[in-house]
C-alpha positions as CSV (number, residue, x, y, z in Angstrom):
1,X,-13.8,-39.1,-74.8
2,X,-12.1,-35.8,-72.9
3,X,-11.9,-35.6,-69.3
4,X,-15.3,-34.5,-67.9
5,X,-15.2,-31.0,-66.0
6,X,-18.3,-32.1,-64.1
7,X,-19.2,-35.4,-63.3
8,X,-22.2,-36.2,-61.1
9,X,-23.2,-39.6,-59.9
10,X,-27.2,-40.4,-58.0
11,X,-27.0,-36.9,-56.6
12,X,-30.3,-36.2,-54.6
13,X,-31.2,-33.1,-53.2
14,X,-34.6,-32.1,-50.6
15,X,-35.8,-29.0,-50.0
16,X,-36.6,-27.9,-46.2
17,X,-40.3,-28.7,-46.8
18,X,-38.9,-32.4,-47.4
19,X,-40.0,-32.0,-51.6
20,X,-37.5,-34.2,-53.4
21,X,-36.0,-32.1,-56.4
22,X,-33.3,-34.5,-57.4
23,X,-34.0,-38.0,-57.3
24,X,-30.8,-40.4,-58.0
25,X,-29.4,-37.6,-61.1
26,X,-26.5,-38.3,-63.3
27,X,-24.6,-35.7,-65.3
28,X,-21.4,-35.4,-67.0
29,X,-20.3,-31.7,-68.2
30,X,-17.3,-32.0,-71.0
31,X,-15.0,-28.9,-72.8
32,X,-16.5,-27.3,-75.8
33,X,-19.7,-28.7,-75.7
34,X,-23.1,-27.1,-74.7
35,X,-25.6,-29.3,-73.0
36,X,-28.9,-27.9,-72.5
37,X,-31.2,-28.7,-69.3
38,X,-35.1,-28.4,-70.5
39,X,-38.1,-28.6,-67.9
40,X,-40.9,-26.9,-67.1
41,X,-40.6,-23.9,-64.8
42,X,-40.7,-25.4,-61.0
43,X,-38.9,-29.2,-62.0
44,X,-35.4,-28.6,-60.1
45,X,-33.2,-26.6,-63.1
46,X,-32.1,-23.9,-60.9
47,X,-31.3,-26.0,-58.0
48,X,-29.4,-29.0,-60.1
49,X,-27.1,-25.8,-61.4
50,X,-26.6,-24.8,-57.9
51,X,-25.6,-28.4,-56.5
52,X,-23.2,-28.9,-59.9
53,X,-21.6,-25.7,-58.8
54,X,-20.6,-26.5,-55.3
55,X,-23.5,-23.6,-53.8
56,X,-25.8,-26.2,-52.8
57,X,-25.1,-29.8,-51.2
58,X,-26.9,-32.7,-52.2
59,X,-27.7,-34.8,-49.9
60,X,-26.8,-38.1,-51.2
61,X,-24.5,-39.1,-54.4
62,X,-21.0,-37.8,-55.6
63,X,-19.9,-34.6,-57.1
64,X,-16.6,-34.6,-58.8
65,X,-15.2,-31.2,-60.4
66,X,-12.0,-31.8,-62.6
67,X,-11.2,-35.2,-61.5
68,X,-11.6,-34.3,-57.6
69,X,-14.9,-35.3,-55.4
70,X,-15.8,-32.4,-53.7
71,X,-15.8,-32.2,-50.2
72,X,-18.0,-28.6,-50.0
73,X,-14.7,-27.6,-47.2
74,X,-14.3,-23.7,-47.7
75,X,-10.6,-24.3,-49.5
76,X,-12.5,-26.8,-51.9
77,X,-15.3,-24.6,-52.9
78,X,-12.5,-22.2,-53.6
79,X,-11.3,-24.4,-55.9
80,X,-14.5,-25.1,-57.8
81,X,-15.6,-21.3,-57.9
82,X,-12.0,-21.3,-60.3
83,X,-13.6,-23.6,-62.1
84,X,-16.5,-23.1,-62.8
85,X,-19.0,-20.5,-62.4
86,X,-22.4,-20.2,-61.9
87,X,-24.9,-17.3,-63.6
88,X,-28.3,-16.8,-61.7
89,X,-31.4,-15.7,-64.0
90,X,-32.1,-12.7,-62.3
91,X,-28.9,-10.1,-63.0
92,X,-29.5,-7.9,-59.9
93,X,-29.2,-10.6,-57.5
94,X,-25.3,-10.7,-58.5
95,X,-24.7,-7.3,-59.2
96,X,-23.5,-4.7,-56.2
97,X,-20.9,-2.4,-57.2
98,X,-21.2,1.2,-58.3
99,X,-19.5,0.3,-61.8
100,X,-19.1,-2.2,-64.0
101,X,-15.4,-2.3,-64.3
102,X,-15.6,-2.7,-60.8
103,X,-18.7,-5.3,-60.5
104,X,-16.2,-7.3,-63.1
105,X,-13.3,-7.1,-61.5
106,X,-14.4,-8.5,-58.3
107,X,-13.7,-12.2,-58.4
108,X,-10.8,-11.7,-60.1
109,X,-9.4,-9.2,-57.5
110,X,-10.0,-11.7,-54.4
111,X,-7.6,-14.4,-56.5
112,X,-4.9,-12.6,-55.4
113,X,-3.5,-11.8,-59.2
114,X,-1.1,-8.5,-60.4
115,X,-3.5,-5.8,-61.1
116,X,-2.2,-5.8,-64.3
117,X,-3.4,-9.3,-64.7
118,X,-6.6,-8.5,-63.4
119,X,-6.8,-5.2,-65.9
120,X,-6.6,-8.0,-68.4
121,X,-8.8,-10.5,-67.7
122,X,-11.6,-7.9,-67.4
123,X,-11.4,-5.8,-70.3
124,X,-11.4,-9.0,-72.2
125,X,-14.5,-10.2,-70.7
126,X,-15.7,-6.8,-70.9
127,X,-15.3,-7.3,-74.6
128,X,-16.2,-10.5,-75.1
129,X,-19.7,-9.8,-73.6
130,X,-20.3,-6.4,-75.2
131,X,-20.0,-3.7,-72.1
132,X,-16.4,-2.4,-72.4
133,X,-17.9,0.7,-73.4
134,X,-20.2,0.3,-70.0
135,X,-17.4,0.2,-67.9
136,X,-17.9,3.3,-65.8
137,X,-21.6,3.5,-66.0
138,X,-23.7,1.8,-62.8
139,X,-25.0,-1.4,-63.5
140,X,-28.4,-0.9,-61.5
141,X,-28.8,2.2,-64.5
142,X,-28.7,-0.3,-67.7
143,X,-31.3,-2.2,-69.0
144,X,-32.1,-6.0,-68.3
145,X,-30.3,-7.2,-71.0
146,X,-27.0,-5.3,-70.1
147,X,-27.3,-6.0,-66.8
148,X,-27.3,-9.8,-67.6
149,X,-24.4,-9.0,-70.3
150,X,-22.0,-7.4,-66.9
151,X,-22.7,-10.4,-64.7
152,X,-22.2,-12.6,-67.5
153,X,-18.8,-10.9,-67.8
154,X,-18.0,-10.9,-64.4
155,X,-18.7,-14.6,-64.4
156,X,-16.3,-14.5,-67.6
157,X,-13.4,-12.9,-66.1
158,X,-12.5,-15.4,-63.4
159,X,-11.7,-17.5,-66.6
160,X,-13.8,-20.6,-65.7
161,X,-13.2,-24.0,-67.6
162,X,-17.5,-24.2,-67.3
163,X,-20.2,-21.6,-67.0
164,X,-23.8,-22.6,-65.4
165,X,-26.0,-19.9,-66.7
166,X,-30.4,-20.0,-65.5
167,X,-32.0,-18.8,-68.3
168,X,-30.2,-17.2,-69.7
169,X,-32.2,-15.7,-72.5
170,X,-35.4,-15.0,-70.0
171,X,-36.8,-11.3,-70.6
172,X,-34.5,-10.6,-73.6
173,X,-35.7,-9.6,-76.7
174,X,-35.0,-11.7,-79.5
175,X,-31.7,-9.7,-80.7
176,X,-30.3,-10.0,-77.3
177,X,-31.0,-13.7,-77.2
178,X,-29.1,-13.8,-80.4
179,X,-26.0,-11.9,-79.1
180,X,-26.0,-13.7,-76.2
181,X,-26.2,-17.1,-78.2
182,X,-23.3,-15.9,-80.0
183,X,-20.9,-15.3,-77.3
184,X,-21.7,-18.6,-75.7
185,X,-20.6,-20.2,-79.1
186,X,-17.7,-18.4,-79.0
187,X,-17.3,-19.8,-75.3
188,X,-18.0,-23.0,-76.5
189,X,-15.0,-22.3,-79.5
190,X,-12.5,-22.0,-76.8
191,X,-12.9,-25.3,-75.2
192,X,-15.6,-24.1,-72.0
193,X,-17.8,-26.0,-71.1
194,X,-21.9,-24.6,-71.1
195,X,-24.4,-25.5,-69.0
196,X,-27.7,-23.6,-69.8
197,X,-30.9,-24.3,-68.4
198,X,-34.3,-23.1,-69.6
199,X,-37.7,-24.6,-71.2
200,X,-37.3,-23.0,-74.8
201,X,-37.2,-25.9,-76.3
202,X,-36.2,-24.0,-80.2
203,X,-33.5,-22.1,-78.1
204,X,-31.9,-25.4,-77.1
205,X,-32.6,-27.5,-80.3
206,X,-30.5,-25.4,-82.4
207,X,-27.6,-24.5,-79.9
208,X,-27.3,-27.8,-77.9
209,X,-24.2,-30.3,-78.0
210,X,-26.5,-32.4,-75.7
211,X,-29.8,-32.4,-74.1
212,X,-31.3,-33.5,-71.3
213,X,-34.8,-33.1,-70.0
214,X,-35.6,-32.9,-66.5
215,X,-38.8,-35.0,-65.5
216,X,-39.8,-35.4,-61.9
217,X,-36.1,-34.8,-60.7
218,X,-34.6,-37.3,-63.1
219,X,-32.4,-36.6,-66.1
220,X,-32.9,-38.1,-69.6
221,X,-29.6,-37.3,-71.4
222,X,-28.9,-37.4,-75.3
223,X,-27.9,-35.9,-78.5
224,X,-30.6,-33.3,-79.5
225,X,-32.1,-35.8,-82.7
226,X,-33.0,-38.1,-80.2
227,X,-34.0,-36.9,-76.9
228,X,-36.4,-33.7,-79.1
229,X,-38.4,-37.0,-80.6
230,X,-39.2,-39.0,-78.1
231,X,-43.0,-37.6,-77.7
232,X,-43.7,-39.4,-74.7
233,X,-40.7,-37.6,-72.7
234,X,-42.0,-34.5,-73.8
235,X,-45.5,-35.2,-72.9
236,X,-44.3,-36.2,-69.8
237,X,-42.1,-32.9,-69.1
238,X,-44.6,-30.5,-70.1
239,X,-42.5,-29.4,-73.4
240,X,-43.3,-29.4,-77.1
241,X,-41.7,-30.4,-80.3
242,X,-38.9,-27.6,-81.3
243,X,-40.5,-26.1,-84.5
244,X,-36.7,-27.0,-86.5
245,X,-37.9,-30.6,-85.4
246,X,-41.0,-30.4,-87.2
247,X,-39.7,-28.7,-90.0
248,X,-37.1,-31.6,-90.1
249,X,-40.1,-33.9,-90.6
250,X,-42.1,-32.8,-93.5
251,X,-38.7,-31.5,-95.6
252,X,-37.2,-34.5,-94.7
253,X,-33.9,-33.6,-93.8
254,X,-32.2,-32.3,-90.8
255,X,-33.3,-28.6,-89.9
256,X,-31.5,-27.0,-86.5
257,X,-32.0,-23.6,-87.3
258,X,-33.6,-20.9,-90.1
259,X,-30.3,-20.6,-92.0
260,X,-30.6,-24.3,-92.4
261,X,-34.1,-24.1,-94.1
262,X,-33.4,-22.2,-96.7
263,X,-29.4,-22.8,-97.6
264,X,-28.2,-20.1,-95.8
């Protein structure tokens, strides 16, 4: 088994109103795999992706990023930001600038790298997430879709080991789910590590490494087969069966996606 990039141990994390959202969770994150974090809306997905990126502290249990606890100190969550970066579901709360070259380039431009180095690391992510050709255009102007596409990018060019991303597919259509899918395989190609979390169950069934399903702030963590079946998880998460799963069922063989169906 590779070195895990995250590693959490009986994190647990209250609100200021006292709700517990993460009750004694357990996590590891590894390279080139893609684990998927289903729940219903409200269960504590956006705040465990916040507490496994450093921008919230939990307020008991252990958070190691690379081999290293972190300590939360301001040259430690330095550190992690290198690491790993995390992608909110709403795009305009991370964009600002009045480009997107320059919405891109600005985490890359506080590392203190060559410009030329920084030229670099943006164009690619520019390219890698389909806006190079938005560069000089204001991000506040493009649609949803593009918008999450640029802070995706910007995310991309501070050439994290991990990406956390919130739903990432939320309010896209279903050929910008796709695209999006498909650079996150590509991701996943190059040895990153992908944390996605959302409660479309066929989204994660047919891109997940790993799943886990988040019930009352605990994790239950497994490969897709297993975690998908167990009907009284589900039931208890407020999810359904993915439809492949079904499928899987009554053909009786293994069905992840439509391409698998039919021989494709």
């Amino acid at each position: 088994m590779s070195e895990a990039l995250i590693e959490a141990f009986d994190l647990r994390f209250s609100h200021e109103h006292g709700t517990e959202v993460l009750r004694g969770t357990s996590v590891r994150v590894n390279p080139g795999q893609i684990l998927v974090v289903l729940g219903a809306n409200g269960c504590g997905k956006s705040t465990l992706l916040k507490v496994l990126a450093g921008s919230w502290r939990a307020r008991s249990g252990t958070l190691k990023v690379a081999g290293r606890t972190m300590d939360h100190s301001r040259r430690d969550r330095d550190r992690v930001r290198r690491i790993v970066q995390l992608v909110l579901q709403e795009p305009d709360d991370q964009l600002f600038s009045t480009s997107v070259r320059a919405d891109v380039s600005f985490g890359p431009m506080n590392q203190d790298l060559p410009p030329a180095r920084v030229r670099e690391l943006v164009d690619a992510a520019m390219r890698a997430t389909g806006v190079f050709d938005l560069a000089d255009r204001v991000p506040h102007q493009l649609s949803y879709g593009q918008r999450k596409r640029v802070v995706l990018a910007g995310a991309l060019a501070m050439s994290p080991a991990a990406l956390l991303l919130d739903e990432p597919t939320a309010g896209l259509d279903p050929a910008g789910s796709q695209a999006l899918m498909g650079v996150l395989q590509r991701l996943r190609g190059e040895g990153r590590a992908i944390v996605m979390a959302t409660h479309d169950v066929d989204l994660a069934y047919s891109v997940a490494d790993r799943i886990a399903v988040m019930d009352a702030g605990v994790l239950s963590i497994g490969a897709p087969e297993v975690i998908m079946a167990d009907r009284r998880l589900l039931d208890s998460a407020s999810l359904s069966v993915p439809w492949a799963l079904a499928v899987s069922e009554v053909v009786g063989r293994p069905v992840r996606t439509i391409e698998d169906l039919f021989g494709g």
